[in-house]
FIMISE-164160 format. One record per residue (C-alpha): chain; x, y negated, z negated; residue in one letter. Coordinates in nm, 4 decimals. Last residue first. Layout:
// FIMISE-164160
["A" [X Y Z] "a"]
...
//
This chain:
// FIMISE-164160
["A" [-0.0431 0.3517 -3.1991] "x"]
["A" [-0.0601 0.1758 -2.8786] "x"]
["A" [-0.2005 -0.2064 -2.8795] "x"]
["A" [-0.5292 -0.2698 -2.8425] "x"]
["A" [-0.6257 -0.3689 -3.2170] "x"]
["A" [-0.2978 -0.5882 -3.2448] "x"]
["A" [-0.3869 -0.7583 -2.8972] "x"]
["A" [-0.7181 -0.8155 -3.0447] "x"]
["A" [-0.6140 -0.9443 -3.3642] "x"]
["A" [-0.3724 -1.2055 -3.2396] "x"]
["A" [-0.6381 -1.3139 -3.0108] "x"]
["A" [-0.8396 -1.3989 -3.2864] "x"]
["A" [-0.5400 -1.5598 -3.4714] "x"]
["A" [-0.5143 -1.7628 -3.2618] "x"]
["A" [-0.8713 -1.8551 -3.2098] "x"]
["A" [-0.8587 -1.9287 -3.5743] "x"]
["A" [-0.6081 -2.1583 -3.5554] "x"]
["A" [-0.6944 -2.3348 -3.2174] "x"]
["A" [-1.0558 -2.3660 -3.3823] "x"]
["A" [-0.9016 -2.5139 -3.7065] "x"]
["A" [-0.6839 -2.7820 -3.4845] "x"]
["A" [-0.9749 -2.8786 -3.2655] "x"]
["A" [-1.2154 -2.9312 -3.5942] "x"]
["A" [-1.5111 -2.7739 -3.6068] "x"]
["A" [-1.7741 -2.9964 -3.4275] "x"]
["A" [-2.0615 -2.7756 -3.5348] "x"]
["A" [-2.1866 -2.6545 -3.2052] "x"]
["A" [-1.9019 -2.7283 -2.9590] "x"]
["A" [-1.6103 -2.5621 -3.2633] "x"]
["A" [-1.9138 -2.2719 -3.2586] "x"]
["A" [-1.9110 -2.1765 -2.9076] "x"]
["A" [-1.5097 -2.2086 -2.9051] "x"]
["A" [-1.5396 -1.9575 -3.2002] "x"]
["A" [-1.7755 -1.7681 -3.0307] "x"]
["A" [-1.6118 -1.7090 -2.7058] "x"]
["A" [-1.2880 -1.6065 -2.9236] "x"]
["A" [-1.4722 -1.3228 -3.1252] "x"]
["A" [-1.6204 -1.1623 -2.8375] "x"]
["A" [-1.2676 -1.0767 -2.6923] "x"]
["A" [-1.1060 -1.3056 -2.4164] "x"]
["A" [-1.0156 -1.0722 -2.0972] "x"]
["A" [-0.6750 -1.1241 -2.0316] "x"]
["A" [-0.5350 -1.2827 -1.6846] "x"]
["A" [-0.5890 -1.0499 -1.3841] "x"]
["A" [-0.2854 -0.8760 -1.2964] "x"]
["A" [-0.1104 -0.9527 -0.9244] "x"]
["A" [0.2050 -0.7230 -0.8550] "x"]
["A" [0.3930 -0.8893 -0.5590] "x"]
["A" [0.3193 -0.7438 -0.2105] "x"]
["A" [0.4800 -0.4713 0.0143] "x"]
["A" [0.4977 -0.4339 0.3466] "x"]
["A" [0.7623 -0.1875 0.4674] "x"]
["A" [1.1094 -0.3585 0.6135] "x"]
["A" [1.1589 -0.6930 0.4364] "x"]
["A" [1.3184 -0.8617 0.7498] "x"]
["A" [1.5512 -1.0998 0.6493] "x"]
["A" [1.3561 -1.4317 0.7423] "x"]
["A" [1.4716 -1.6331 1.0059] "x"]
["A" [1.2397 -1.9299 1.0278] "x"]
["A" [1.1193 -1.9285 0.6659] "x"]
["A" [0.7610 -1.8215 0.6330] "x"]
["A" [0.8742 -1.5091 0.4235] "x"]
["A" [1.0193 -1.7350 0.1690] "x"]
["A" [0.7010 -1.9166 0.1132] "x"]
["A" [0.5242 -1.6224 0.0991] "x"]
["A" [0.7460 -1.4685 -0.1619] "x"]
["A" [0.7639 -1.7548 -0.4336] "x"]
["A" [0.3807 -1.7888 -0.3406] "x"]
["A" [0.3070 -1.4661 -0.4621] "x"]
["A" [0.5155 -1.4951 -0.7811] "x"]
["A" [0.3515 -1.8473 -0.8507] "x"]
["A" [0.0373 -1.6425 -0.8409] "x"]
["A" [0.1517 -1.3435 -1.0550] "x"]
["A" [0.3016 -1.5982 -1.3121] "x"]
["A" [-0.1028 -1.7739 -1.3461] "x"]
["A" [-0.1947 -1.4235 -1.3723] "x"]
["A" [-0.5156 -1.3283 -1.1443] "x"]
["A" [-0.8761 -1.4538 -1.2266] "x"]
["A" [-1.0396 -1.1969 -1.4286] "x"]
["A" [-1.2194 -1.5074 -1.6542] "x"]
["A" [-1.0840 -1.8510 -1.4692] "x"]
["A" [-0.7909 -2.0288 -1.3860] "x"]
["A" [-0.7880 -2.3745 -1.1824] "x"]
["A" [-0.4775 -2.4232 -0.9698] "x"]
["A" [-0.2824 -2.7636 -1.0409] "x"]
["A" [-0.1369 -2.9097 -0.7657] "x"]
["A" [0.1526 -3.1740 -0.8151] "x"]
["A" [0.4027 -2.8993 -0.9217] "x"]
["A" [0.6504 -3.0884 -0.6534] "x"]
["A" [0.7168 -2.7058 -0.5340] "x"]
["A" [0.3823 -2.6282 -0.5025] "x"]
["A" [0.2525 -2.9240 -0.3268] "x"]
["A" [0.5293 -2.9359 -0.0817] "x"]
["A" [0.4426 -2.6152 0.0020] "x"]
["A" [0.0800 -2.6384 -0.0427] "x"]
["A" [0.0437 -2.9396 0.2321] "x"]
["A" [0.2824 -2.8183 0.4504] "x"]
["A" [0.0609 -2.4779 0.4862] "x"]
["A" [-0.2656 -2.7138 0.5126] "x"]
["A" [-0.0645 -2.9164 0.8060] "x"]
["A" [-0.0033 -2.6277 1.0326] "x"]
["A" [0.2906 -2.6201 1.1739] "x"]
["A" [0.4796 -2.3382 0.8885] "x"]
["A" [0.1665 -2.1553 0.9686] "x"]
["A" [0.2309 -2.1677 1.3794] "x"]
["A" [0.6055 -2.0812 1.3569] "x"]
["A" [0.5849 -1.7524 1.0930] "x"]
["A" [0.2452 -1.6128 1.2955] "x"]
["A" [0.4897 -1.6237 1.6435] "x"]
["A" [0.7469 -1.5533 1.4390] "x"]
["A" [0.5672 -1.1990 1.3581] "x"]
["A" [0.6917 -1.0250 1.0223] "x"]
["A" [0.4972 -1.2822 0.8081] "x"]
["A" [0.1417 -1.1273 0.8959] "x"]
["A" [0.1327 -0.9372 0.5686] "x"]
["A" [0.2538 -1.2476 0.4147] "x"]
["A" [-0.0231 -1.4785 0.5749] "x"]
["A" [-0.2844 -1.2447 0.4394] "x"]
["A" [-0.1348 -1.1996 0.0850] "x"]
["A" [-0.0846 -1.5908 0.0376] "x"]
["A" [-0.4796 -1.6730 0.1523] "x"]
["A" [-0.6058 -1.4361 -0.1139] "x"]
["A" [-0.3778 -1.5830 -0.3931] "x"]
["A" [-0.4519 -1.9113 -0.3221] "x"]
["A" [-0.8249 -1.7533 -0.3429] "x"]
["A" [-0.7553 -1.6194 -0.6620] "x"]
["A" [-0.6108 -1.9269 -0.8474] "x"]
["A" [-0.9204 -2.1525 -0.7264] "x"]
["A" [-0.8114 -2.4960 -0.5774] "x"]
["A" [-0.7711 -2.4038 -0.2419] "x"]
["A" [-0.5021 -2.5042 -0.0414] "x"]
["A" [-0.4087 -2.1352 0.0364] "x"]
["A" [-0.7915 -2.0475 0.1290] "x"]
["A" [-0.7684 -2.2853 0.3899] "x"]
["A" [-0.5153 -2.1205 0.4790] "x"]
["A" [-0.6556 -1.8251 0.6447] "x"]
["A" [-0.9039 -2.0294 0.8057] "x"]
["A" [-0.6133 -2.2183 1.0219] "x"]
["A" [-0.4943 -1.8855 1.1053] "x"]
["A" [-0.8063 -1.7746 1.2701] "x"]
["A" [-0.6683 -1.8588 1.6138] "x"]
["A" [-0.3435 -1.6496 1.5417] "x"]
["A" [-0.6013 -1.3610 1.4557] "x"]
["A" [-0.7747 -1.3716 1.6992] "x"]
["A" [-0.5224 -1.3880 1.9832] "x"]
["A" [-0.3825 -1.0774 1.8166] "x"]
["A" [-0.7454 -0.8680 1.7260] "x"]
["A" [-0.7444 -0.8200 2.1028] "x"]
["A" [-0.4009 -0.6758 2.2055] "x"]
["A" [-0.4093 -0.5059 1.8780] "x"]
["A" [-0.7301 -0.2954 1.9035] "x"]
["A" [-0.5920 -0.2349 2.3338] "x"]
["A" [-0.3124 -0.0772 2.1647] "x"]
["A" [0.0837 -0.2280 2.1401] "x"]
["A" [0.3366 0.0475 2.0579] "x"]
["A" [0.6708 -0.1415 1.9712] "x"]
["A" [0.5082 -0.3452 1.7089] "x"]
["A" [0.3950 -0.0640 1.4649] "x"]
["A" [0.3321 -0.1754 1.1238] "x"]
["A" [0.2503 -0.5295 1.3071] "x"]
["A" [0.0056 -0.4419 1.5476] "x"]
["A" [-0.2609 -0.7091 1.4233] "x"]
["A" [-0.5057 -0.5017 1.3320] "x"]
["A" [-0.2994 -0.3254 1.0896] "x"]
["A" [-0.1476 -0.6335 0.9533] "x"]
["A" [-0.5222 -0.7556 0.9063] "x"]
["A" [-0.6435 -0.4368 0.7661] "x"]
["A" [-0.3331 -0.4998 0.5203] "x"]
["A" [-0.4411 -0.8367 0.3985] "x"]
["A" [-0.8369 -0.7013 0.3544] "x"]
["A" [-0.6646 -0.4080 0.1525] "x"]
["A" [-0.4488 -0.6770 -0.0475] "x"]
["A" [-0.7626 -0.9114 -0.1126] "x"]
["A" [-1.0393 -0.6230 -0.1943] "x"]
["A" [-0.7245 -0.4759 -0.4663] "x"]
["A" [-0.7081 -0.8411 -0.5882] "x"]
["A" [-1.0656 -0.8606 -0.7179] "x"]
["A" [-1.2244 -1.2149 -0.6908] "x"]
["A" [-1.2837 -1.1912 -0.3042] "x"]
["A" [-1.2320 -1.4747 -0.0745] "x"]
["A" [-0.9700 -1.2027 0.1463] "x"]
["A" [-1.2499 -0.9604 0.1430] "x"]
["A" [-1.4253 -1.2895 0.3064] "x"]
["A" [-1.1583 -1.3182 0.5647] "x"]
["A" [-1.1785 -0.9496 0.6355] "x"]
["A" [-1.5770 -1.0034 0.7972] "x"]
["A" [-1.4660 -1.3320 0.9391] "x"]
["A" [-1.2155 -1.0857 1.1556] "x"]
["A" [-1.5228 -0.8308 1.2072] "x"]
["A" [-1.7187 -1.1311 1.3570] "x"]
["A" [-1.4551 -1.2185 1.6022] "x"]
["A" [-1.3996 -0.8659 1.6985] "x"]
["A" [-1.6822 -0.7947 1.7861] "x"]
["A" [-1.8081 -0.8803 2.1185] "x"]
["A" [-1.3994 -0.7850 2.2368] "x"]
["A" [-1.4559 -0.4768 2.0530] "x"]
["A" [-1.7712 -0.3797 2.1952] "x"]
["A" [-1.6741 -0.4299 2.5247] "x"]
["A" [-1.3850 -0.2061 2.4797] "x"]
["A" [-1.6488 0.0394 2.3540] "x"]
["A" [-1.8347 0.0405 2.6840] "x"]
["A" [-1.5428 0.1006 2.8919] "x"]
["A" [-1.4459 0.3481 2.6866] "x"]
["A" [-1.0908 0.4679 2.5332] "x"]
["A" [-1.1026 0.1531 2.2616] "x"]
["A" [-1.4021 0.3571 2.1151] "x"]
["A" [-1.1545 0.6112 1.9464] "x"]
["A" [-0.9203 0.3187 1.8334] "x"]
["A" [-1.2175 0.1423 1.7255] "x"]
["A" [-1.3622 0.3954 1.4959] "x"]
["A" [-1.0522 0.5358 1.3362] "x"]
["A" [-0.9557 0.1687 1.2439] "x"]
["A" [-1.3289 0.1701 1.1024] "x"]
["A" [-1.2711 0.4825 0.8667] "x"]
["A" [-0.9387 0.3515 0.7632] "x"]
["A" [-1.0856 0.0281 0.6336] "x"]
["A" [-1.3362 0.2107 0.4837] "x"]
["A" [-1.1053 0.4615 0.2804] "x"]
["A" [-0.9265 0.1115 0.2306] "x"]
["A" [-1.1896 -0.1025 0.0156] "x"]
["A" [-1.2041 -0.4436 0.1031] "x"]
["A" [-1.5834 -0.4612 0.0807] "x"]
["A" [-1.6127 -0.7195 0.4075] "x"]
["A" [-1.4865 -0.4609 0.5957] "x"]
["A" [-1.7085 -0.1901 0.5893] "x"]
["A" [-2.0307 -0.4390 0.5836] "x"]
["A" [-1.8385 -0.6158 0.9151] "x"]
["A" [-1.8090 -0.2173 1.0981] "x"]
["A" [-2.2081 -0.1529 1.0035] "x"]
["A" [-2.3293 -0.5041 1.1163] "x"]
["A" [-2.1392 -0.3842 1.4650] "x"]
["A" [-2.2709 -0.0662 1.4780] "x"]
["A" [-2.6124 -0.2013 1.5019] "x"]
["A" [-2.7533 0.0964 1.6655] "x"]
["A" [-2.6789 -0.0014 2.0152] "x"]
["A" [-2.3432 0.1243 1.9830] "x"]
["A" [-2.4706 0.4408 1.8569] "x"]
["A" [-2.7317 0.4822 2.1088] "x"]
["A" [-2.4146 0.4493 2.4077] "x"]
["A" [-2.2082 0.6514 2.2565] "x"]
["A" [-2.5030 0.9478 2.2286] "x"]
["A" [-2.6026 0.8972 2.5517] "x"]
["A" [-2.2087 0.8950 2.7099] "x"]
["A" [-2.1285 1.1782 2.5256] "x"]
["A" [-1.7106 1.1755 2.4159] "x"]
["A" [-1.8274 1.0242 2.1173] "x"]
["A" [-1.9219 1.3380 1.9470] "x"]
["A" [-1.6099 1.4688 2.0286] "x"]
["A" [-1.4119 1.1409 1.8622] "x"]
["A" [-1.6436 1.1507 1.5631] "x"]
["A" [-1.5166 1.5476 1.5219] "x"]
["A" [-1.1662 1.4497 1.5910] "x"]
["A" [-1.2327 1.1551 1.3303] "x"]
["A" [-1.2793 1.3655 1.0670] "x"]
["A" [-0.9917 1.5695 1.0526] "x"]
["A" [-1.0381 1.9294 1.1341] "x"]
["A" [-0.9752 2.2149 0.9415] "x"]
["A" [-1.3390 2.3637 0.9643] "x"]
["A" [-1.3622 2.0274 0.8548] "x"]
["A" [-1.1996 1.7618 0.6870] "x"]
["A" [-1.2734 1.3891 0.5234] "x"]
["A" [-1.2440 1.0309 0.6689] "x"]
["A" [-1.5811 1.1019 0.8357] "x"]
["A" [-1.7935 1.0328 0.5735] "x"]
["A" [-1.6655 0.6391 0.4976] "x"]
["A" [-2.0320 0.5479 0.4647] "x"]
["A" [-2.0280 0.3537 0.7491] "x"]
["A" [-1.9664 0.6517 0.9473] "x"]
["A" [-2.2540 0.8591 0.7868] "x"]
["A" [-2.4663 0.5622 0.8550] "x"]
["A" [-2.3777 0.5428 1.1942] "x"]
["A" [-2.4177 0.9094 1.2211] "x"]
["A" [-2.8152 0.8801 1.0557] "x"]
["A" [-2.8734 0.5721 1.3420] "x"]
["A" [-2.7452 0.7989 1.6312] "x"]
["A" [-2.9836 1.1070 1.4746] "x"]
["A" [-3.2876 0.9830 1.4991] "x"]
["A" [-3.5092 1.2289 1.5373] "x"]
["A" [-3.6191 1.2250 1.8960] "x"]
["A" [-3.2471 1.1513 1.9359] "x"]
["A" [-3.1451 1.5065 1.8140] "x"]
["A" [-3.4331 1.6890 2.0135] "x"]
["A" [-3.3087 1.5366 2.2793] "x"]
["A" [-2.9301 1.6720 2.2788] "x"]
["A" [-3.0343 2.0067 2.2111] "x"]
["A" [-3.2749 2.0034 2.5213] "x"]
["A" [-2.9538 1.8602 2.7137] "x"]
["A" [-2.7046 2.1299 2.5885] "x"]
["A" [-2.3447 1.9363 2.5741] "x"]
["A" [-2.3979 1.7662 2.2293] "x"]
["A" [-2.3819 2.1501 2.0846] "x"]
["A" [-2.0113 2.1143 1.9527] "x"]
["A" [-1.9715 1.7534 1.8032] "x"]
["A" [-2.3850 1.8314 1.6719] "x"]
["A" [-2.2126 2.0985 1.4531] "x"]
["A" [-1.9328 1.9012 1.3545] "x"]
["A" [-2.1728 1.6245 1.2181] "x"]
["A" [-2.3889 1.8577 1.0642] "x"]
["A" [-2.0720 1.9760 0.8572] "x"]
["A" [-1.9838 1.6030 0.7938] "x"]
["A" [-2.3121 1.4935 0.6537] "x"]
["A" [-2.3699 1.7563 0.3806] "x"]
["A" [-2.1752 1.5607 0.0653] "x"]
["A" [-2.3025 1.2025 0.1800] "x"]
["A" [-2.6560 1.3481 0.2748] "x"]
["A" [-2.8501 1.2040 0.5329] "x"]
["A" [-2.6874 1.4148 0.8566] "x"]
["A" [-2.8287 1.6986 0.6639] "x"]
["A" [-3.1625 1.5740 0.7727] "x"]
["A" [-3.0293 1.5730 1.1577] "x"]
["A" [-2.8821 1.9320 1.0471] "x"]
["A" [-3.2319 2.0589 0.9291] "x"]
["A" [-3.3832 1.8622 1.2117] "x"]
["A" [-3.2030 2.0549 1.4829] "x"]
["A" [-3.2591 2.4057 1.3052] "x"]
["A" [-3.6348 2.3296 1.3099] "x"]
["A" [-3.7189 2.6471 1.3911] "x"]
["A" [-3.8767 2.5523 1.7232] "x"]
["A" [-3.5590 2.3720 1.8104] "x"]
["A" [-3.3552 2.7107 1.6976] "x"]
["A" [-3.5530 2.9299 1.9058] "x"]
["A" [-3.5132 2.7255 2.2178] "x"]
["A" [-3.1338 2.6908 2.1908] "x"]
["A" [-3.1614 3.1223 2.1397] "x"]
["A" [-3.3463 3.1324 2.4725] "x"]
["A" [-3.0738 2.9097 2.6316] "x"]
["A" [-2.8112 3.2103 2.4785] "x"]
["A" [-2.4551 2.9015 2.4760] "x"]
["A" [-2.5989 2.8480 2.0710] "x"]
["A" [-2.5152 3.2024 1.9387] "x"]
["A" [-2.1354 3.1174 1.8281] "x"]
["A" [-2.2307 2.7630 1.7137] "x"]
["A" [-2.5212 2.9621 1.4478] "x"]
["A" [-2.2368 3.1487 1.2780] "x"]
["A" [-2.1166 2.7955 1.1700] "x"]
["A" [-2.4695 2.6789 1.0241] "x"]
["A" [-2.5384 3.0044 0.8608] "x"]
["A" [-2.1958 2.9774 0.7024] "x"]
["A" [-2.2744 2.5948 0.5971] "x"]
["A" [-2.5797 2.7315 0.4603] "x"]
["A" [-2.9758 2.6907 0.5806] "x"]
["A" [-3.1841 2.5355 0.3314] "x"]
["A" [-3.5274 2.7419 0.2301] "x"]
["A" [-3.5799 2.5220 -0.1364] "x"]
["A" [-3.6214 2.8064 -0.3910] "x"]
["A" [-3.9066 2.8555 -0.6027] "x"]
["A" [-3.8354 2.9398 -0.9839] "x"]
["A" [-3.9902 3.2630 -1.1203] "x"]
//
């Protein structure tokens, strides 16, 4: 007969809440190990949010409360969080009202901030993915009503802007135009008349990171022009961004550049479409014009990466360095390589 693991249910868990105000019952599930069961839950990407709302409506019940740090539970939420756990649902709640409740303790906000929270928000960023994008906006605008968490934002937000800056340095364009939107999110821009404490900070840094931004513009890598472009065009709605870019000596640099086709972009395997990138800078440099007609939701170019070469042309252009083939035979049969590739991919 196969032995069964004793795990308590999600059911179990929920009926549990209604017993938990009985003091004598609070004792009998610490001595049970109730409290570590849903601390060890905490662990588990698919188990994490039900502990989670559990804890959100215990926190208040000290011996409760001790028993969770005693194990570690502020590090296990910050991984949960960084994790991107708390964008799902609950009991019909969204994550971030059960984060929010279980921020609302002053112990437990204060061991989550000192559990490197800040390392965790810069990892989330610097992947360019948007569930954790979303997941850290949550974050900060629930810590943003603390005194403690505004501190933590003006400590961090330096470090989580160099954190999107490298999504922006990435090689895959979806980790560029996430990283590009986190920073028109940060900086107020999708909604302007509604100005947070997140976008009263993240502004000034922002417009003093500006100068980093394009220094990915005058780059001479194809993706990271294309990196730079998406950031400054998601922040192209704001004349104050508009005036201080179309200043700054790097931005004069690739206009003029661009349009005198005096810069030549180097193109690599899964870089993006040389047309893509001239697309991207069509629209950027339109966007930094003074009066711009307003473009109303963002929305970028489409940016492809170029075609993947098949085996056969790698070795051909091996073998034309090996053996000296001829340039004109290795153009030949590489074209016709590529010829059969695109035949063997096409659609039947």
């Amino acid at each position: 007969m196969k032995s069964r693991k004793r795990e308590t249910s999600s059911g179990a868990i929920l009926a549990m809440l209604s017993i938990l105000p009985y003091p004598f019952i609070r004792f009998r599930a610490i001595e049970e190990g109730i409290v570590e069961t849903l601390v060890n839950r905490l662990k588990h990407q698919k188990k994490c949010l039900i502990a989670a709302y559990a804890f959100s409506r215990i926190l208040d019940y000290e011996n409760i409360r001790k028993a969770m740090f005693e194990l570690s539970a502020p590090d296990y939420i910050v991984g949960a969080f960084k994790q991107g756990s708390f964008n799902g649902t609950v009991e019909n709640e969204h994550g971030k009202e059960v984060l929010g409740r279980l921020m609302r303790n002053d112990d437990l906000r204060a061991a989550v901030l000192e559990a490197h929270i800040i390392a965790a928000l810069c990892t989330m960023f610097k992947k360019g993915e948007a569930a954790l994008n979303h997941a850290a906006f949550d974050f900060l605008d629930i810590m943003s009503n603390y005194p403690d968490g505004k501190e933590l934002i003006k400590e961090s937000k330096r470090s989580i802007f160099h954190a999107i800056v490298t999504a922006l340095d990435h090689q895959k364009w979806t980790s560029q135009k996430n990283a590009a939107i986190a920073l028109h999110t940060l900086f107020g821009i999708r909604d302007s008349s509604e100005r947070t404490f997140v976008t009263q900070e993240f502004q000034s840094v922002i417009l003093e990171g500006i100068p980093r931004i394009l220094k990915l513009l005058v780059h001479d890598r194809s993706y990271r022009v294309v990196g730079g472009a998406a950031a400054l065009l998601a922040l192209s709605d704001d004349g104050t961004v508009r005036a201080r870019v179309r200043e700054h000596a790097d931005f004069k640099f690739a206009r003029s550049g661009y349009f005198s086709k005096s810069i030549k972009l180097q193109y690599h395997d899964s870089d993006p479409r040389e047309e893509d990138v001239h697309k991207m800078l069509d629209t950027l440099f339109a966007a930094m014009e003074e009066s711009p007609q307003h473009r109303g939701a963002l929305k970028f170019p489409e940016v492809h990466q170029m075609p993947a070469r098949s085996a056969l042309v790698t070795s051909l252009a091996i073998l034309s360095c090996v053996f000296y083939i001829p340039c004109g035979l290795t153009a030949m049969l590489a074209g016709w390589a590529i010829d059969e590739t695109a035949t063997s991919r096409s659609p039947t």
